[in-house]
N, C-alpha and C positions, 0 to 999 in steps of 0.2 A: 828305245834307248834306256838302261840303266844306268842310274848313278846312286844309289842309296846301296853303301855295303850289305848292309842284312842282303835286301833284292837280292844280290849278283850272286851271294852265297848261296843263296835259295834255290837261284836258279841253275847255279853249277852245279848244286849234289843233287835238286831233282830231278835233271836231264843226263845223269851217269847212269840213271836205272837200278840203282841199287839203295836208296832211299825214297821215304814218302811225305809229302810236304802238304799241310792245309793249304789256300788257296792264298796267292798273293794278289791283292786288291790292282794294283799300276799293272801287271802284265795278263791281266784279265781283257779276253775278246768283250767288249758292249755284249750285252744282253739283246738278242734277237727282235725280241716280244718279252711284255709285262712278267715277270715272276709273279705267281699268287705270293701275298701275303699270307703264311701261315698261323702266326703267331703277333699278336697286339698286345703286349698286356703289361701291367706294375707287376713285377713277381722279386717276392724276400728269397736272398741267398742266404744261408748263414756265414756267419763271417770270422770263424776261428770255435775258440771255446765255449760250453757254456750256450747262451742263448743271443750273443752277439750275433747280430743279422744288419743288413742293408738293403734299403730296394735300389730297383734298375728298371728303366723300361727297357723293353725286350721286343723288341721284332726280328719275327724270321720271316725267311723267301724262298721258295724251296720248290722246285721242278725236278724234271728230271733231272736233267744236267747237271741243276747248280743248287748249292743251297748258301745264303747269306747270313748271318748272326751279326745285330747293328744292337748292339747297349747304348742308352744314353741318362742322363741324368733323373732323378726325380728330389722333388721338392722337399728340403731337409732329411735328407740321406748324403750320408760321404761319398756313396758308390765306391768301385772298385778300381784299382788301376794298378800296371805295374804284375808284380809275383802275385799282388790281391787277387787281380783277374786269372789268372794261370793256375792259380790255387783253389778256389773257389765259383767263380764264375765260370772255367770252360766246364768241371766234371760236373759242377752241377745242370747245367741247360744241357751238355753233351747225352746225361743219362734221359734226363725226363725226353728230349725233346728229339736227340738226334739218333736215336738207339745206341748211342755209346762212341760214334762215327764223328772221333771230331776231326778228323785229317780229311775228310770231304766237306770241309762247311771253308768261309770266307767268314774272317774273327774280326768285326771291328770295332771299337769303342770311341763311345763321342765325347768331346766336352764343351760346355758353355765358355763363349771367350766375347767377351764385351766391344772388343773393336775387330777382329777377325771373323766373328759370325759363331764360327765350332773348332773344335780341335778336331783331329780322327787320330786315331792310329791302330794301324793292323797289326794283330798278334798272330805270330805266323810260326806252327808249331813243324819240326822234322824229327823224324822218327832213323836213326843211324843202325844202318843193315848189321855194322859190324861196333861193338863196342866200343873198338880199338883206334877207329875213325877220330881222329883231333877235331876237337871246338873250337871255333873261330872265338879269341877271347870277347869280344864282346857280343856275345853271346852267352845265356844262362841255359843250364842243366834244370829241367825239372825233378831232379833225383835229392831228395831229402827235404822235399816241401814241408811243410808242416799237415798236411790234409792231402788224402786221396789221390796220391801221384798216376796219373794212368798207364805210363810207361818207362820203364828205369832207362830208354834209348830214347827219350825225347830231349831236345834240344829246341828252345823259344828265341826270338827276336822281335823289336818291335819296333815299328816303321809307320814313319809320320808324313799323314798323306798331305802330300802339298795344294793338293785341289779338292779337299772333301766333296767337296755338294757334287761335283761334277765325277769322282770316281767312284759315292755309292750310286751314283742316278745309273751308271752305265752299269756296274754290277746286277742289279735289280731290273732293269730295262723301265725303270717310269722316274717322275718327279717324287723323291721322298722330301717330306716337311721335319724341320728342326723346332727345337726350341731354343727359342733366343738367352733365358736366363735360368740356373737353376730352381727362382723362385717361384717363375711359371708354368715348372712341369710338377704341374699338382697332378695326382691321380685322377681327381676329376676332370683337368683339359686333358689329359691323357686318354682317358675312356673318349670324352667328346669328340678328342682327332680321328681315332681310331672307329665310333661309328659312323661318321661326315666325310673323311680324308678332307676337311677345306678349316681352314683357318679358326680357329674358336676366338672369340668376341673374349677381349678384355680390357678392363678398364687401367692402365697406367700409373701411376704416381711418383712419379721419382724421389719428387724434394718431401714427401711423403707429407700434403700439405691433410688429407682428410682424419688421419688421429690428431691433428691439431683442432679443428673443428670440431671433431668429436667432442675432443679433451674442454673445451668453449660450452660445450651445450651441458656437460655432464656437471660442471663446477656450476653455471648457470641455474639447473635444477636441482643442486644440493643444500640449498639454503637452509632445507629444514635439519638439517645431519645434524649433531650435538656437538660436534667439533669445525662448526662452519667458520668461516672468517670472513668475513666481509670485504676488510678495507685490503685483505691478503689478496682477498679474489677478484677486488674490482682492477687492481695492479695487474694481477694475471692476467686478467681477460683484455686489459688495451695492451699488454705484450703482444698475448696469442693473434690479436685482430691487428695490431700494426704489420708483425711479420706478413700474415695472410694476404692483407694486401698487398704488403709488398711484392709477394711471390704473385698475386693473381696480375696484376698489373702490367706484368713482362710477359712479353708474347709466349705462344704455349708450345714451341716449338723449343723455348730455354727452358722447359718446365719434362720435356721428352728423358726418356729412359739413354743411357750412355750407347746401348743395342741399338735403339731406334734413329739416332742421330747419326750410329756410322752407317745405316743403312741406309739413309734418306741420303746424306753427302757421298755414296757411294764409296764407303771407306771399308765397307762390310763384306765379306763374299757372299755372306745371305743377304738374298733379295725377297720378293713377295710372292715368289711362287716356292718359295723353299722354307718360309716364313709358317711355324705353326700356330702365330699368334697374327690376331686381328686387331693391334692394338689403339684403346682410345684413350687420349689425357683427359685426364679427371679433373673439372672444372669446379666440381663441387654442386653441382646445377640445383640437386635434391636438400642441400643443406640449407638452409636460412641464417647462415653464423654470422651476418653485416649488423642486425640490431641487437645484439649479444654487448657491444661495447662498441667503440670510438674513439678521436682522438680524444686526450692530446696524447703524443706520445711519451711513456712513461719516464722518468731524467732517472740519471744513475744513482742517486740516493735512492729512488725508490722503487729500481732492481735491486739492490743488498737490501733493503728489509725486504720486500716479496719475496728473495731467494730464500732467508733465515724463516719466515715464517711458512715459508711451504715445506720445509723442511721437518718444522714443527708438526705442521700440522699432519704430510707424510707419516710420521712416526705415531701418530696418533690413530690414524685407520690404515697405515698398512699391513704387512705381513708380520712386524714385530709390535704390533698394538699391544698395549697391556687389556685395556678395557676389550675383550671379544666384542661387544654388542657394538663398539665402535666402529669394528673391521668393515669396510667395505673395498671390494677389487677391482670396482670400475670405478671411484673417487680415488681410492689409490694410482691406479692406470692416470687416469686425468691428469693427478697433479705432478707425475711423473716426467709427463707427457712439458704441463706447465713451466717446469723446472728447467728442463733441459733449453727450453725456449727461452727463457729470462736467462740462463748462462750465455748461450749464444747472444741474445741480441747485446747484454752485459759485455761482451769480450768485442761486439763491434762499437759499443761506444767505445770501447777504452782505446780500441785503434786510433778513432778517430777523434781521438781529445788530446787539447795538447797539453796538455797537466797527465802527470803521471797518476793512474788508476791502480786502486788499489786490489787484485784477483776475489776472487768471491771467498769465503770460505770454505772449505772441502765439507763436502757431505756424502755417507757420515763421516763426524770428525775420527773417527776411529776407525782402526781396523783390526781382527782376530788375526795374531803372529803366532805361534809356536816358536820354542825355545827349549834348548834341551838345560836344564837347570845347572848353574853355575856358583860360584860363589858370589856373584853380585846379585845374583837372580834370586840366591836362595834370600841373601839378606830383604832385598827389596819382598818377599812373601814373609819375612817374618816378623818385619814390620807394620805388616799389614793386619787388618782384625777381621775376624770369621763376622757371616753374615752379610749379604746383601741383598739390595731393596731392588724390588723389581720396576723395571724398565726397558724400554726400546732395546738398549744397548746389551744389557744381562739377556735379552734373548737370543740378539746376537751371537753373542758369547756360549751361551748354550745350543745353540744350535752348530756353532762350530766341534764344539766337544764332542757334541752327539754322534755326527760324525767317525768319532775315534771310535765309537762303542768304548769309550773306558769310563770308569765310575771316578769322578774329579772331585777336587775338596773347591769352591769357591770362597771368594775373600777380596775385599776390599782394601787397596795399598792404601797407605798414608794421605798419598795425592790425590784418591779419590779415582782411582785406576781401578776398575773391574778386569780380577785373573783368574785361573781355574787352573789348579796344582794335580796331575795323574802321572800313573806309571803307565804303559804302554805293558801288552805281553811277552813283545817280544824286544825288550829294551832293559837294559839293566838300570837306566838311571831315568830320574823323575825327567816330567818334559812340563812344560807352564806353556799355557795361552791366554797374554796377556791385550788387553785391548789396547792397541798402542795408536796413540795420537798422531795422525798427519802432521805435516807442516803448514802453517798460519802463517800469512807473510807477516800479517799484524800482531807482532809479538813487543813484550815488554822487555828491554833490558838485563841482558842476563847478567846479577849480580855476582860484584867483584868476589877474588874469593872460590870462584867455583871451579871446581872438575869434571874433565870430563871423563867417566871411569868407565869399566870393563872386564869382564872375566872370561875366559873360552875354556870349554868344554873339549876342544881338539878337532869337530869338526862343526859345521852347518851356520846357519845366521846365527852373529853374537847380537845379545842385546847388550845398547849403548845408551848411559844414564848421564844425569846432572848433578852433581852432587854441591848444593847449594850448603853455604856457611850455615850450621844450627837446622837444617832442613832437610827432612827424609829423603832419597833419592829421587828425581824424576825423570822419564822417560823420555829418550830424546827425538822431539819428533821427525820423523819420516817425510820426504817429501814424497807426494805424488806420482810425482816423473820419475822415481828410484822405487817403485812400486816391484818391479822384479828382480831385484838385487840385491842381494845381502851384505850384510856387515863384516869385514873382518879388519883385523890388525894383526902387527907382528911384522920379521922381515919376510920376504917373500909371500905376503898378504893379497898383495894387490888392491892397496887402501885406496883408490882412487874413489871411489863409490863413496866410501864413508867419509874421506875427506872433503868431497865437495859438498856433502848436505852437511858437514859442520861449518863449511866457508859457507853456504846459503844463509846456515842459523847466523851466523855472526855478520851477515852482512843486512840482515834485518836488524837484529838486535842491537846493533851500532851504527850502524847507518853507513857503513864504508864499502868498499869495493877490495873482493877478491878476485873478481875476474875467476873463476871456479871451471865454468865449458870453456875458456882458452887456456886453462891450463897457466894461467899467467904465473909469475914470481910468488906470490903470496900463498897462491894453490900448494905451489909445489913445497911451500912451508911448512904446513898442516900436513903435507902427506909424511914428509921428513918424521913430523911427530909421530905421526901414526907409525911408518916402519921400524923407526926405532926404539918401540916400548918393546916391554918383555913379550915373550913367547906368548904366555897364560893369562898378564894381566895390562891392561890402558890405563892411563894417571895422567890425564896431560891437562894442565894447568892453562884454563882462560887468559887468565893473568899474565903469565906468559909469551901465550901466543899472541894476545894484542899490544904486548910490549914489540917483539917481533915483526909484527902487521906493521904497527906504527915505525918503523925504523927501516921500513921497506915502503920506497914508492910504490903501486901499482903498475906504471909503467917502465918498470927495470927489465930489462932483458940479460940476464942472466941463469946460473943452475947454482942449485946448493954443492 
């Protein structure tokens, strides 16, 4: 019985005799007896222009009768999928492997899926007798590929096997092994399957407890480094070793891979005979990380200095060190490692306190913007002075530039802002990357008096400044969570973005409630501002808007 459209299409023009069809996987007789394996191997496609490539593992099957083509993932590669595959992956295996014969081969591609086991789906190429013959619309023409079209009468579909394991087993006539994750089809278990066919031995980690341990031992014997900290690392180390415990404590079956759990509670369609891994959780057995540190467990004060001072100390031997001799990659790694563990464990005190916690501060506190140069932007660079001192951050910044391949004038703003002033080639007007500050919940009062101003260019992210009584411009900061979204103003702006990180600033800054993610009454104030300033330029008055705030409850349910 057929029910997949592709199928029936398939099957209606390759049974009129006047077309020729690759093989369809579902209305495939079982395999007699085993196919030899022909082919086991990582092999690089290339993947468009240029020297862009991806691997794939590649297995063929191939007798007389039949021949099978089975892709499936390897470890850090996109693979192919979709026109990818039709474009690239058939002509290329077709030439090396099949003498050019891809309409006798079965096309299937696999993918990793964490609670279903694999994906399949068969590419299923027709070849139309007469030109003139209609395509089923969903259906693709390989005619105008980008690469190597093999036939201007080919016609593709792709069809998604509802029983993988069980329609390539019968295809191939034996038990073929998957892999469970993209992670662990390294070339190396790949080679291993392929000379064994049985399960390759690996060790697990989910909550990925051993760079933590590691990260334990590496801080432990850096004591002598020139940038050590002590009282930084004895904080870090009852972080990393509370967590640990915590995580070792729970049975090891909460400690399993998300693959291994739907396969154990039979949620999975891979089982252990279809399974290419032998997987074991990592208990840590080899490490010694228990007399590394101890309780007690670190209090929230002294997560915000550990976090501040690993931060520092980061900047001091990582990737943007000023001092070289300072650099190192595995104390960098470590305290990277450190970090991110003192945020998390940080984020579950603050759950569970019943005093409002205040978020850590963003690290780094900056980040490299581009900006196509404006009249706010040009003033804020010309108030600034030529010359700056090197640091973490000015590397930052020039590495960003570098980037551009363009020759930048740097300059320190007023505030103490690291920017870098270039023309691009192929741009008529100057562009600035300026280091612009995140958002700090813990911020000072923004004084009476100020503005919040703007100038646009006409199109891309604007920058948006402060403009303080008697005080150079300053940069408005960025919240974190609006990291992919830019600024704009004007009507039909679609100010919602900028308007809620000005209701965030001011609901620090004052201590009041915009209610900003519901969109509440007050939100819809500030956005008011924002649509209604000029085309070109933003002026909208603090002063103002907290006159306004204050004259509006919070919970008013009304529109402007």
């Amino acid at each position: 019985m057929l029910y997949d459209v592709g199928e029936i299409e398939v099957y209606k023009r390759a049974t009129r005799g006047h077309d020729s069809a690759s093989g369809v996987a579902t209305t495939a007789t079982p395999a007699t007896s085993p196919l030899p394996l022909v082919v086991d191997i990582v092999t690089t496609i290339g993947a468009g222009r240029g020297n862009d490539s991806e691997q794939v593992h590649l297995r063929i099957w191939r007798s007389s009768t039949r021949t099978v083509v089975l892709t499936g993932p390897v470890a850090g590669s996109s693979g192919f999928s979709g026109w990818r595959f039709e474009s690239y992956v058939l002509p290329a295996v077709a030439a090396t492997y099949l003498d050019g014969d891809y309409l006798g081969a079965y096309w299937i591609n696999t993918y990793c899926n964490d609670i279903t086991g694999i994906k399949a789906y068969n590419h299923v190429f027709v070849t139309r007798a007469d030109e003139h013959t209609p395509r089923p619309s969903w259906w693709d023409s390989l005619r105008g590929r980008a690469a190597r079209d093999l036939d201007q009468t080919v016609d593709t579909t792709l069809i998604e096997l509802d029983e993988p394991m069980a329609t390539i087993d019968a295809l191939v006539g034996q038990t073929v092994r998957h892999f469970p994750a993209d992670e662990l089809a390294t070339p190396e278990n790949i080679a291993q399957l392929a000379a064994t066919n049985a399960p390759v031995p690996v060790v697990v980690d989910a909550p990925e407890i051993r760079p933590l341990a590691e990260a334990m031992v590496t801080l432990r014997r850096s004591q002598q480094h020139p940038c050590y900290d002590d009282s930084i690392s004895e904080i870090a180390l009852r972080t990393m070793w509370e967590r640990l415990d915590m995580i070792l404590e729970s049975d090891e079956t909460h400690r399993e891979p998300q693959w291994l759990s739907a396969m154990r509670f039979g949620g999975s369609a891979l089982d252990t005979d279809h399974c290419a891994i032998d997987p074991t959780v990592d208990n840590l057995d080899d490490l010694d990380w228990r007399p590394l540190s101890g309780p007690p467990d670190p209090a929230t004060d002294e997560l915000r200095s550990c976090w501040s001072g690993l931060a520092v100390w980061l900047d001091a031997v990582g990737e943007y060190a000023v001092d070289g001799e300072h650099r190192n990659k595995e104390l960098a790694k470590a305290l990277g490692t450190a970090m991110n563990t003192v945020y998390n464990v940080y984020r579950l005190r603050s759950y569970q306190s019943e005093e409002p916690v205040q978020p850590l501060p963003p690290y780094p506190a900056t980040e490299p913007t581009r900006f196509d140069v404006s009249p706010v932007l040009d003033e804020y660079w010309r108030h600034g002075t030529e010359g700056v001192q090197d640091s973490a951050e000015l590397r930052r910044l020039s590495k960003a530039v570098n980037l551009l391949e363009a020759e930048p004038r740097f300059r320190t703003a007023a505030d103490g802002t690291l920017m870098a002033r270039y023309r691009g080639s192929r741009n008529d007007l100057d562009s600035m990357i300026i280091m612009w500050p995140w958002f700090a919940h813990a911020v000072d009062r923004i004084p009476d008096g100020t503005h919040i101003v703007a100038s646009s260019t006409g199109s891309g992210h604007t920058a948006v400044f402060l403009r303080e009584p008697n005080q150079p411009l300053k940069p408005m900061p960025r919240p974190e969570e609006n990291r992919f979204n830019g600024w704009s103003f004007g009507h039909g702006s679609g100010p919602t973005k900028l308007g809620r990180d000005i209701g965030r600033l001011l609901e620090a800054s004052d201590g009041i409630t915009i209610e900003t993610f519901t969109y509440g009454v007050r939100a819809r104030l500030i956005d008011h501002a924002i649509t209604t300033s000029g085309e070109t330029s933003l002026d909208i008055s603090v002063d103002q808007l907290r006159t306004l705030i204050a004259a509006t409850p919070a919970d008013v349910d009304d529109t402007i």
